[in-house]
ZADO-1210 file (C-alpha; in nm, 4 decimals, padded with zeros to 6 digits):
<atoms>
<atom x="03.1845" y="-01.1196" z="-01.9065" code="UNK" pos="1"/>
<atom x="03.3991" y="-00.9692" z="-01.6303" code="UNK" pos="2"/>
<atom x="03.1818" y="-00.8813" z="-01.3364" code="UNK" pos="3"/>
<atom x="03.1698" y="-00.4577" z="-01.3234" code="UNK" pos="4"/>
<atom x="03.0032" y="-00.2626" z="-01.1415" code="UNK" pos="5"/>
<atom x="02.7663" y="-00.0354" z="-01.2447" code="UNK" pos="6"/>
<atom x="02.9464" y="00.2397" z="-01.1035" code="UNK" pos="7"/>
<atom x="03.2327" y="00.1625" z="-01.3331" code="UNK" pos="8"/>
<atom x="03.3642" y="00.4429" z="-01.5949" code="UNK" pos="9"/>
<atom x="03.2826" y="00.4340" z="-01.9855" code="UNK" pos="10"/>
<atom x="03.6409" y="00.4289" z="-02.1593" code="UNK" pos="11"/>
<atom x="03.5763" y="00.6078" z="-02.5164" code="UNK" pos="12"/>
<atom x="03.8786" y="00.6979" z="-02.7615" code="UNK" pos="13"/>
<atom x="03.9556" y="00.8234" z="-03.0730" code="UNK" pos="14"/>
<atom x="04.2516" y="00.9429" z="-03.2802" code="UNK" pos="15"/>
<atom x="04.2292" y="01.3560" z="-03.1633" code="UNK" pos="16"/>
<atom x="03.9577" y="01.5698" z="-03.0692" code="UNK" pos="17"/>
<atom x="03.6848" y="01.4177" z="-03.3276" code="UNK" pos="18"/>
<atom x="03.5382" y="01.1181" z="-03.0558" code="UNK" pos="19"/>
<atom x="03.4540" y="01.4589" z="-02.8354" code="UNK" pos="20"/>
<atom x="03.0891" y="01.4534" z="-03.0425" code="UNK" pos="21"/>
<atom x="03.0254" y="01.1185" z="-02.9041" code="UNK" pos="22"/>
<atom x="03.1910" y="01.2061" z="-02.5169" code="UNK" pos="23"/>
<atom x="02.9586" y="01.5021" z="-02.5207" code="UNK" pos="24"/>
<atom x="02.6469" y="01.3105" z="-02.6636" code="UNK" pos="25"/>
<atom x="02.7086" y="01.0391" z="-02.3702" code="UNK" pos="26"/>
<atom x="02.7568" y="01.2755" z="-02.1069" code="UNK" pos="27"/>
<atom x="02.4219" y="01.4780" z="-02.1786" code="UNK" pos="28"/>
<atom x="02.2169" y="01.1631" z="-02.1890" code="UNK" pos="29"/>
<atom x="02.4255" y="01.0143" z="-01.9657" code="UNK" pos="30"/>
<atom x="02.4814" y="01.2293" z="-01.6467" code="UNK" pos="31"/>
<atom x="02.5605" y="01.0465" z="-01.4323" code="UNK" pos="32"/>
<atom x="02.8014" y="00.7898" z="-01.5982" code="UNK" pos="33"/>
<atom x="03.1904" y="00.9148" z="-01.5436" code="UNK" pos="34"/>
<atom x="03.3886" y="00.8454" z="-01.9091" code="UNK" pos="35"/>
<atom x="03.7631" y="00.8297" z="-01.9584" code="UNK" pos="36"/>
<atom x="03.8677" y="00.9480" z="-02.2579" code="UNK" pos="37"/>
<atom x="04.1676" y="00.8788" z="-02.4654" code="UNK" pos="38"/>
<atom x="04.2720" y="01.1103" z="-02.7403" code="UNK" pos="39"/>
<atom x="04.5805" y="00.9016" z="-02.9448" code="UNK" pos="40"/>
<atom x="04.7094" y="01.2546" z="-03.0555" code="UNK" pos="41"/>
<atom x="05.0763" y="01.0700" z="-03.1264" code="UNK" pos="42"/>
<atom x="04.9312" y="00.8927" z="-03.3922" code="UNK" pos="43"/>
<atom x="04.6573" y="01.1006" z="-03.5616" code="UNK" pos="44"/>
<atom x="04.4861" y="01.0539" z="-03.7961" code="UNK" pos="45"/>
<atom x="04.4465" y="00.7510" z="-03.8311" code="UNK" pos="46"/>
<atom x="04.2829" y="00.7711" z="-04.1484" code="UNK" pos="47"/>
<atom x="04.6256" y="00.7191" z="-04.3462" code="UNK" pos="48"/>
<atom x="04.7697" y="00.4385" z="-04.1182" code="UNK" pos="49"/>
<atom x="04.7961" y="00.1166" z="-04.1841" code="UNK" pos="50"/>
<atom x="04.5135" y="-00.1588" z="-04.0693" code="UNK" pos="51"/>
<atom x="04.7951" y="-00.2953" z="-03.8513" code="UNK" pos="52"/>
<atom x="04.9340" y="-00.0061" z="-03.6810" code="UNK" pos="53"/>
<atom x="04.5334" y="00.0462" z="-03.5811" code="UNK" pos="54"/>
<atom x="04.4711" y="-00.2124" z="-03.4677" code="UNK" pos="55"/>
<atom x="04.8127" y="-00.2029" z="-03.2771" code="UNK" pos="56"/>
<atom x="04.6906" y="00.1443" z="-03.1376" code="UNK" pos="57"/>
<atom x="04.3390" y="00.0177" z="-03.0839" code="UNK" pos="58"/>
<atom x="04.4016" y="-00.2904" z="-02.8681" code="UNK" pos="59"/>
<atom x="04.6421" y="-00.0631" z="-02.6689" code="UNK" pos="60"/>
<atom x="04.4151" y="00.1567" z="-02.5650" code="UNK" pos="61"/>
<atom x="04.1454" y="-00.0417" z="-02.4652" code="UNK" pos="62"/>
<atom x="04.3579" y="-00.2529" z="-02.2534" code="UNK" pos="63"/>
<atom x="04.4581" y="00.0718" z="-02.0885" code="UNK" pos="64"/>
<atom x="04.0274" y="00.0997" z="-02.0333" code="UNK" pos="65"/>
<atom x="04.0601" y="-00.2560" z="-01.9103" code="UNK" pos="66"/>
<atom x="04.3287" y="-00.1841" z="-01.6370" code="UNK" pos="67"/>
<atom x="04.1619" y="00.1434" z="-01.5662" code="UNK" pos="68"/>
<atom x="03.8474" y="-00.0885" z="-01.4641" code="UNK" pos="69"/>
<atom x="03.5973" y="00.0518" z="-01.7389" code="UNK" pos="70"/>
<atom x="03.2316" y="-00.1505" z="-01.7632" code="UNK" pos="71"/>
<atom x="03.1837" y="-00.0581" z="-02.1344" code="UNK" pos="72"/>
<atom x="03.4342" y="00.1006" z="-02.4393" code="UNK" pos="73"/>
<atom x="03.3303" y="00.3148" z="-02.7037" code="UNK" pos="74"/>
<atom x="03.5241" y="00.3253" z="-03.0182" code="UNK" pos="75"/>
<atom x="03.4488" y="00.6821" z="-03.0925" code="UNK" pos="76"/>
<atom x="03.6750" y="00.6297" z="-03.4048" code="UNK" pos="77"/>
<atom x="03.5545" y="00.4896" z="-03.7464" code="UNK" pos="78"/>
<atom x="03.9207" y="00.4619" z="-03.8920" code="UNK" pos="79"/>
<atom x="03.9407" y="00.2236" z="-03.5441" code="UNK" pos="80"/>
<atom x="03.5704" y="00.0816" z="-03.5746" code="UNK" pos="81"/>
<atom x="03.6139" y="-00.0174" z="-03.9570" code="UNK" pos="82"/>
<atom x="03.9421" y="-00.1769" z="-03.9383" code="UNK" pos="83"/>
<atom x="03.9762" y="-00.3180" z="-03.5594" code="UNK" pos="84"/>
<atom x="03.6117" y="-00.3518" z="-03.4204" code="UNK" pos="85"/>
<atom x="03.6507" y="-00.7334" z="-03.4719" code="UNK" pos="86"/>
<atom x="03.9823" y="-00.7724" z="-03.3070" code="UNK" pos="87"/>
<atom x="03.8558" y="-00.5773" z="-02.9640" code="UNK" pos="88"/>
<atom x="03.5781" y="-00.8206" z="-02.9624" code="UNK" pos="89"/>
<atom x="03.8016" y="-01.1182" z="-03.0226" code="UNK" pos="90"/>
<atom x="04.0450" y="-01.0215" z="-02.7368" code="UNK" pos="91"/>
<atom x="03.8140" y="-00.8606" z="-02.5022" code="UNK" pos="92"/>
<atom x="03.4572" y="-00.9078" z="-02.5744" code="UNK" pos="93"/>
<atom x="03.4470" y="-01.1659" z="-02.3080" code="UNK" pos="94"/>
<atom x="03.5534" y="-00.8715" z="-02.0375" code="UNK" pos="95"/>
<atom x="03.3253" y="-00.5661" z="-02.0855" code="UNK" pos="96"/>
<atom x="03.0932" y="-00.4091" z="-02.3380" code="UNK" pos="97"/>
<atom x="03.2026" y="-00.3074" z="-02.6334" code="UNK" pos="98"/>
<atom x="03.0191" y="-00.0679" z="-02.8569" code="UNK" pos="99"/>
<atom x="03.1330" y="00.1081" z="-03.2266" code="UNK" pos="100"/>
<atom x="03.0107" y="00.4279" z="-03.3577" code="UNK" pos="101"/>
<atom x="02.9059" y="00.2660" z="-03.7158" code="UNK" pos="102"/>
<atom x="02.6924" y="00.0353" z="-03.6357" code="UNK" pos="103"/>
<atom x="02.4179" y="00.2590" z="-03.4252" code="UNK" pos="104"/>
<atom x="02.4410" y="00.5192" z="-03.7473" code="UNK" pos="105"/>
<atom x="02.4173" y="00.2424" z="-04.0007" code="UNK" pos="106"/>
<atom x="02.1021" y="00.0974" z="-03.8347" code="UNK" pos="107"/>
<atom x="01.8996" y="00.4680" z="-03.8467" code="UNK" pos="108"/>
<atom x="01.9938" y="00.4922" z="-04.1907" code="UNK" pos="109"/>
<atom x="01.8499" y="00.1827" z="-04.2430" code="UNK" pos="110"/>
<atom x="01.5583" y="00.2672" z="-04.0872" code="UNK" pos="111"/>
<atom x="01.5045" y="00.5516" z="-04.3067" code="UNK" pos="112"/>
<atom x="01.3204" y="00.6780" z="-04.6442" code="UNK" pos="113"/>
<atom x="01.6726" y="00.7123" z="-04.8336" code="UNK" pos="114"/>
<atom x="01.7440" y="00.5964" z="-05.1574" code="UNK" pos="115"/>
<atom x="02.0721" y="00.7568" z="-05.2210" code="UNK" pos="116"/>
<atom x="02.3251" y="00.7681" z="-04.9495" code="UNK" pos="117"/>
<atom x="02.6738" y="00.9315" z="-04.9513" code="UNK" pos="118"/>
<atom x="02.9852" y="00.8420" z="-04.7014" code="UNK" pos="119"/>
<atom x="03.2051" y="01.0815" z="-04.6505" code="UNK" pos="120"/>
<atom x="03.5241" y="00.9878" z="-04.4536" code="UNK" pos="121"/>
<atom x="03.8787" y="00.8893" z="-04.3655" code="UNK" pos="122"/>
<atom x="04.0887" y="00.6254" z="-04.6610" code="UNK" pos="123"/>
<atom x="04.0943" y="00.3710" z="-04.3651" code="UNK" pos="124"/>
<atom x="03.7296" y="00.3973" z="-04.3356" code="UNK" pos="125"/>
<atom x="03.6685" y="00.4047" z="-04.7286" code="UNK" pos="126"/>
<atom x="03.9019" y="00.1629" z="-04.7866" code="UNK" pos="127"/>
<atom x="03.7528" y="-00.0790" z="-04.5539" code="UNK" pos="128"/>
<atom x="03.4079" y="-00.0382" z="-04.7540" code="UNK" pos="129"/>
<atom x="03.2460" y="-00.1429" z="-04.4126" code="UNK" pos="130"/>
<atom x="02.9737" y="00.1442" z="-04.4356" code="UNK" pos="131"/>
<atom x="02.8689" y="00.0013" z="-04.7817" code="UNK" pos="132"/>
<atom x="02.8962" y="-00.3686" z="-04.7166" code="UNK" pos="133"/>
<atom x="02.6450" y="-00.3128" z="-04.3850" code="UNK" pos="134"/>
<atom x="02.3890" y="-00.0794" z="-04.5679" code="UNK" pos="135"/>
<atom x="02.3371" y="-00.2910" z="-04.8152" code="UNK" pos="136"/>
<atom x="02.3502" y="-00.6245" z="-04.5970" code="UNK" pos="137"/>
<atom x="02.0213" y="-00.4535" z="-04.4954" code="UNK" pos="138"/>
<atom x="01.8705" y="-00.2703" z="-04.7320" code="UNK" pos="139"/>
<atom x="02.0151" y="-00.3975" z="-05.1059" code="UNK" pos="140"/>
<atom x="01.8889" y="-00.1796" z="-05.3306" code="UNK" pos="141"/>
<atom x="02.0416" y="00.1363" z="-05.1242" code="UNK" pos="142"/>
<atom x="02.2837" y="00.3791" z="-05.3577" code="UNK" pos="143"/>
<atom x="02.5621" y="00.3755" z="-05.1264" code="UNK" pos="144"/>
<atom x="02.8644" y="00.6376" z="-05.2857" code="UNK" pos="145"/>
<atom x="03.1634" y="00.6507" z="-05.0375" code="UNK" pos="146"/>
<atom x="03.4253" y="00.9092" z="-05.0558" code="UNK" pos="147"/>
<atom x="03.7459" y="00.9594" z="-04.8950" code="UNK" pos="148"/>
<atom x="03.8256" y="01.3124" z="-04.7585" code="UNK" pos="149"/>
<atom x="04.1611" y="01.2823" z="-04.5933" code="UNK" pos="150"/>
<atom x="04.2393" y="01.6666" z="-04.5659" code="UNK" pos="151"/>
<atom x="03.9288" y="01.6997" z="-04.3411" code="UNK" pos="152"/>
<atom x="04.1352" y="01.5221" z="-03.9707" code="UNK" pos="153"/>
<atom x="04.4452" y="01.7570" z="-03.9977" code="UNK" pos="154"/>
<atom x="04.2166" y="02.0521" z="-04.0923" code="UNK" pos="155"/>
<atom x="04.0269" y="01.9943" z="-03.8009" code="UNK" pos="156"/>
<atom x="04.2821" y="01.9450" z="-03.5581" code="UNK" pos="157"/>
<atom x="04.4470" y="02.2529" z="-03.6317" code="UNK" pos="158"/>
<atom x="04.1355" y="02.4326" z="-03.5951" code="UNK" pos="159"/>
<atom x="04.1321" y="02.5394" z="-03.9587" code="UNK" pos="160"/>
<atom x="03.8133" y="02.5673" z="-03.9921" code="UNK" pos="161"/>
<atom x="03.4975" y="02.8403" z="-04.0970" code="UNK" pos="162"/>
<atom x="03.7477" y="03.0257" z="-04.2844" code="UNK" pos="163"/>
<atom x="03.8647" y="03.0639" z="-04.6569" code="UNK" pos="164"/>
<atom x="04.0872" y="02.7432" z="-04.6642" code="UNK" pos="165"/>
<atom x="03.8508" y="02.5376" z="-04.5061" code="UNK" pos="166"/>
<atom x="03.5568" y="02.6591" z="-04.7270" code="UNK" pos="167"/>
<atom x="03.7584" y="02.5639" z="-05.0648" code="UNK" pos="168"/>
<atom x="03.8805" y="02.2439" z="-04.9268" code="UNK" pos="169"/>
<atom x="03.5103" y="02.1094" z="-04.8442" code="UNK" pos="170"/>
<atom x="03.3734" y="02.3564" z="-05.1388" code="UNK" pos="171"/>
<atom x="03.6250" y="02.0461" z="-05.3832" code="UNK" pos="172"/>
<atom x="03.4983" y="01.7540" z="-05.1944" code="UNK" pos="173"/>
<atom x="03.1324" y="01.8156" z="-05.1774" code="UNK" pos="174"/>
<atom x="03.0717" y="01.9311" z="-05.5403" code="UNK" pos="175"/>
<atom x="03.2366" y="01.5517" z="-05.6049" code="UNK" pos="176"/>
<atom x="03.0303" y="01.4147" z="-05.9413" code="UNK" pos="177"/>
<atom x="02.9539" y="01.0888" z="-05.7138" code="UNK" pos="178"/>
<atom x="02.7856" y="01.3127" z="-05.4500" code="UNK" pos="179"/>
<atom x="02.5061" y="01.4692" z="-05.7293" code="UNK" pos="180"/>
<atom x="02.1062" y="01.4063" z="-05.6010" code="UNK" pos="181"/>
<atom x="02.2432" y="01.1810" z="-05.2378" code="UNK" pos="182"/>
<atom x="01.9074" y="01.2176" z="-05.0101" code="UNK" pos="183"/>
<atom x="02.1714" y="01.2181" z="-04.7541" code="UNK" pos="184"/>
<atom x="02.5630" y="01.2429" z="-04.6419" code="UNK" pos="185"/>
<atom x="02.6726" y="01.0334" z="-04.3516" code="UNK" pos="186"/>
<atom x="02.9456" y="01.2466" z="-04.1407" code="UNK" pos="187"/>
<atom x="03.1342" y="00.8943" z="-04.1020" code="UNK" pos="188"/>
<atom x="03.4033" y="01.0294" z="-03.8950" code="UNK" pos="189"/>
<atom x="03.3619" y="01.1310" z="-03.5502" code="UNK" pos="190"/>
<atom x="03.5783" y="01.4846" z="-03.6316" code="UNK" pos="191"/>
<atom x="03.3302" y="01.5811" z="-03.8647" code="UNK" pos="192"/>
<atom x="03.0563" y="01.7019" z="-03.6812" code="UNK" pos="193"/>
<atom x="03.2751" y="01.9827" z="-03.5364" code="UNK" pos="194"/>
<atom x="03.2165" y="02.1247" z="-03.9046" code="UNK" pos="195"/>
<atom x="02.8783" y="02.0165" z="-03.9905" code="UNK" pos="196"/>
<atom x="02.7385" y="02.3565" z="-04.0211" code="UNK" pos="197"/>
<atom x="02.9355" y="02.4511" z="-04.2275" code="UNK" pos="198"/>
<atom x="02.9320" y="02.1220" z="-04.4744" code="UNK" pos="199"/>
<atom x="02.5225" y="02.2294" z="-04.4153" code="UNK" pos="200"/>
<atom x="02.5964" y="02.5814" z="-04.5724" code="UNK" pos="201"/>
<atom x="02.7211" y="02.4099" z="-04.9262" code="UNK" pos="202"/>
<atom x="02.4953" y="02.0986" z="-04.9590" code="UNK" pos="203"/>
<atom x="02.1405" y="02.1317" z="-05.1053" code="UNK" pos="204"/>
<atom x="01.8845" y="02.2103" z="-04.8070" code="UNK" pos="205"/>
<atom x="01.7055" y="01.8518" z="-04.8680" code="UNK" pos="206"/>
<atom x="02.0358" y="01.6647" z="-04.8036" code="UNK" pos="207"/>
<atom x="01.9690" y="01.5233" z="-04.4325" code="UNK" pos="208"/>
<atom x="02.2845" y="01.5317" z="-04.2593" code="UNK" pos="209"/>
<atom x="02.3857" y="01.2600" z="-04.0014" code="UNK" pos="210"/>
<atom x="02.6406" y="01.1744" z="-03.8022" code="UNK" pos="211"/>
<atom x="02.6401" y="00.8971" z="-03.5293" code="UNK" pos="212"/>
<atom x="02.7034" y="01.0856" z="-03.1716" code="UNK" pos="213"/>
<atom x="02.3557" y="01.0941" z="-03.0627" code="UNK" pos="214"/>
<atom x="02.2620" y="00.7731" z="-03.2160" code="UNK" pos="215"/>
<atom x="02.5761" y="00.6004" z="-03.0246" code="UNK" pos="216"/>
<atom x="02.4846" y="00.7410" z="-02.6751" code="UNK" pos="217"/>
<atom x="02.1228" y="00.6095" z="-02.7044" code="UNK" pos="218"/>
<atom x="02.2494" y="00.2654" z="-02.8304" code="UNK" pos="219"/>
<atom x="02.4881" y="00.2759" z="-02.5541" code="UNK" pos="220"/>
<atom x="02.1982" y="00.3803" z="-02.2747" code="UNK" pos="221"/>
<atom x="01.9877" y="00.0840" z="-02.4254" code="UNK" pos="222"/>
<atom x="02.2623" y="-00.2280" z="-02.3646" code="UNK" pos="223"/>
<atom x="02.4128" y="-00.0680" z="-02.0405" code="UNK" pos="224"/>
<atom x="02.0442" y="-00.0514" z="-01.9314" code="UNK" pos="225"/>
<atom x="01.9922" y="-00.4296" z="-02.0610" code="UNK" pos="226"/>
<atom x="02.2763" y="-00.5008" z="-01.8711" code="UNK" pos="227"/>
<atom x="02.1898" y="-00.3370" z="-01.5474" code="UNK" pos="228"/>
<atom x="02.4728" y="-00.1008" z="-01.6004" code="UNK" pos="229"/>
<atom x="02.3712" y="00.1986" z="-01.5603" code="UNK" pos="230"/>
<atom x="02.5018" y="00.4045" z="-01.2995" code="UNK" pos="231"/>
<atom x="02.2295" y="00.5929" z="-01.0747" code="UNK" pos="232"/>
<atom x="02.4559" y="00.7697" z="-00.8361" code="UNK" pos="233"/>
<atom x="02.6293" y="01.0908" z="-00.9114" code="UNK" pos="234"/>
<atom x="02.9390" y="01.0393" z="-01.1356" code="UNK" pos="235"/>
<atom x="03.3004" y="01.1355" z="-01.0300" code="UNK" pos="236"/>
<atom x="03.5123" y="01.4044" z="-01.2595" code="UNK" pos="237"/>
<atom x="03.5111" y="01.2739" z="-01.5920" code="UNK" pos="238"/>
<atom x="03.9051" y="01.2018" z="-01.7336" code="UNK" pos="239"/>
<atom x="04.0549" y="01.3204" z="-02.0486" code="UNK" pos="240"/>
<atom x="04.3913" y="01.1993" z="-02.1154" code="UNK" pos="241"/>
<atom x="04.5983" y="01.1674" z="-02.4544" code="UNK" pos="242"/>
<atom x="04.9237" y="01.0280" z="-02.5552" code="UNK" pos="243"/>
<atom x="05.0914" y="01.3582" z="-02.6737" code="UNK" pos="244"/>
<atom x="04.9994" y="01.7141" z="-02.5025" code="UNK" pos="245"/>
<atom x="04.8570" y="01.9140" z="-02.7842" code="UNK" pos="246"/>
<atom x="04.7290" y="02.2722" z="-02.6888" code="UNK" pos="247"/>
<atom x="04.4503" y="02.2987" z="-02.9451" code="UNK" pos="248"/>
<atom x="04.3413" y="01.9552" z="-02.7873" code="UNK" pos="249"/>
<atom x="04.2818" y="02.1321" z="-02.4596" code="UNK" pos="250"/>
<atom x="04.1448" y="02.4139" z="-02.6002" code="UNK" pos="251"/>
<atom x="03.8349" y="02.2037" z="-02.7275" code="UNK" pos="252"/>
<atom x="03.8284" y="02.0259" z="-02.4978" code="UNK" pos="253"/>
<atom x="03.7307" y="02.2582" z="-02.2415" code="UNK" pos="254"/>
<atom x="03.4975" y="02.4177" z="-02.5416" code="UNK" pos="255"/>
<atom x="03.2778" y="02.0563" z="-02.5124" code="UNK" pos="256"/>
<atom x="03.3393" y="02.0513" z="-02.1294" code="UNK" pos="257"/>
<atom x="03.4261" y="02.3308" z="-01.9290" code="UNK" pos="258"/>
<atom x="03.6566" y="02.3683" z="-01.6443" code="UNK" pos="259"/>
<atom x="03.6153" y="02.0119" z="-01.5499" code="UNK" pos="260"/>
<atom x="03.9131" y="01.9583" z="-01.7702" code="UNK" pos="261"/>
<atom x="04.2080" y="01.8572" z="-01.6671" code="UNK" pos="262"/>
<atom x="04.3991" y="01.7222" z="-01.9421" code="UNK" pos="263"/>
<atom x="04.6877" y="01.4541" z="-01.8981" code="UNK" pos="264"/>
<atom x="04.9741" y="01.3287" z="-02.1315" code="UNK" pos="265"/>
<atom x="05.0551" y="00.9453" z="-02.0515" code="UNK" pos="266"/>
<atom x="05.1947" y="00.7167" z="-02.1797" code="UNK" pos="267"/>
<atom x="05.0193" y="00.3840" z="-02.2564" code="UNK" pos="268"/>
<atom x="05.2714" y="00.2142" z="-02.5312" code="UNK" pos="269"/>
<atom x="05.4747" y="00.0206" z="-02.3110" code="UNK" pos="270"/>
<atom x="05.5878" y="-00.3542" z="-02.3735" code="UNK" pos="271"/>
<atom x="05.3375" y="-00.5938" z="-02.2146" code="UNK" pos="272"/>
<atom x="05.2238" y="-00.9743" z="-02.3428" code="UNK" pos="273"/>
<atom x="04.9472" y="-00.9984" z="-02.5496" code="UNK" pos="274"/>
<atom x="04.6359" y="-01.1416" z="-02.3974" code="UNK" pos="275"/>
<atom x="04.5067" y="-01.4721" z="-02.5490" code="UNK" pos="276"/>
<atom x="04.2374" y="-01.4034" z="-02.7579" code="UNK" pos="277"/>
<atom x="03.8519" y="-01.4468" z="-02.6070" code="UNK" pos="278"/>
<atom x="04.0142" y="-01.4258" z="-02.2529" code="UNK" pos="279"/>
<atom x="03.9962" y="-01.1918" z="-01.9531" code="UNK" pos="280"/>
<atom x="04.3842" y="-00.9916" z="-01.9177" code="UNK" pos="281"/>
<atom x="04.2816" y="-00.8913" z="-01.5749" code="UNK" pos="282"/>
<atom x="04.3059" y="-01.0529" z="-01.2059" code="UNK" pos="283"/>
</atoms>
């Protein structure tokens, strides 16, 4: 691995406003670590792309973390994670660490009394089947229903949610036939949590509800600790930056984090060479 220091940022990105859950989760257990983050707002959601055009965007951006000198990436993104976690590793596991938000979530329910487990998230992620293939890797006889809900992104990034539409939209999904007597629903896209009182308000009250932004800032802690990573001074002013200036993205944004925003529109897409694969793209 590329030597970084320990005062190094945490690069974490996502399609929109959804890998926010996980920023905040790092930066509360996290204090003093500084985080870029990268909001892809010119191509959300990523749920209805195309594996390629992902992993297109996803190697992008983390090459953008590389040049920006980040110690460790978090793909705060499970359209991303499900479809390109393999390829970051491939071309640049060998430079920094590189962390998903499905594995962490996939290991507590694993390490849980459930019997019937339901997935709720993007086509990308459901099509992948990724959440089902690594429960029951672990745990066989686990009743693992997965469910795509592709008008949840949009409706989230246009803040259209805890009102009327919102309630009948989730109101369709959640009374879903293949959802009846789950122990408990897996919020497997990072946007979700921004709504996961009110997915609480029409599930049964012994549905456990979990999604994986705590669960990804402790596994995080653990292997940047391992690593003698962790930063002990105070952090510098954390970095939010997306590739297309969107006002609601600011908005919450500063709900998360205050008035140490300072959002910034750049742009990240142009031509470069490809790295070889399994080798360090930086002097």
């Amino acid at each position: 691995m590329t030597n970084r220091l320990s005062n190094s940022p945490i690069g974490i990105f996502d399609s929109g406003i959804g890998g926010l859950t996980v920023a905040q989760a790092i930066v509360e257990l996290l204090p003093n670590e500084e985080i870029i983050y990268f909001g892809d707002t010119a191509h959300l959601p990523y749920g209805d792309k195309s594996p390629d055009s992902i992993r297109y965007y996803a190697l992008k951006i983390c090459k953008y973390f590389i040049d920006s000198g980040c110690k460790a990436i978090v793909i705060a993104c499970n359209s991303a994670a499900s479809v390109a976690a393999y390829d970051i590793l491939d071309f640049y596991g060998n430079d920094l660490l590189i962390i998903n938000v499905i594995d962490p979530l996939v290991q507590e329910v694993v390490n849980s009394a459930v019997e019937k487990v339901g997935v709720i998230a993007t086509t990308a992620t459901t099509d992948s089947g990724v959440y089902a293939e690594q429960l029951k890797k672990h745990r066989p006889a686990l009743d693992v229903v997965s469910m795509a809900t592709p008008l949840l992104v949009p409706m989230i990034e246009e803040n259209i949610v805890h009102n009327e539409v919102s309630s009948v939209i989730l109101k369709t999904y959640l009374e879903d036939t293949r959802l009846k007597n789950i122990d408990a629903l897996l919020l497997a896209c990072t946007h979700y949590p921004l709504i996961k009182n009110e997915i609480a308000e029409l599930l049964p009250k012994q549905v456990s509800i979990l999604d994986s932004s705590e669960t990804t800032a402790e596994y995080l802690r653990n292997e940047l600790q391992r690593r003698a990573l962790l930063n002990d001074k105070k952090r510098k002013t954390n970095v939010f930056n997306v590739s297309q200036y969107h006002p609601t993205f600011e908005k919450i944004t500063a709900l998360f984090f205050g008035n140490e925003v300072h959002l910034q529109e750049i742009d990240i897409w142009g031509e470069h060479q490809w790295p070889q694969r399994g080798k360090s793209n930086t002097q």
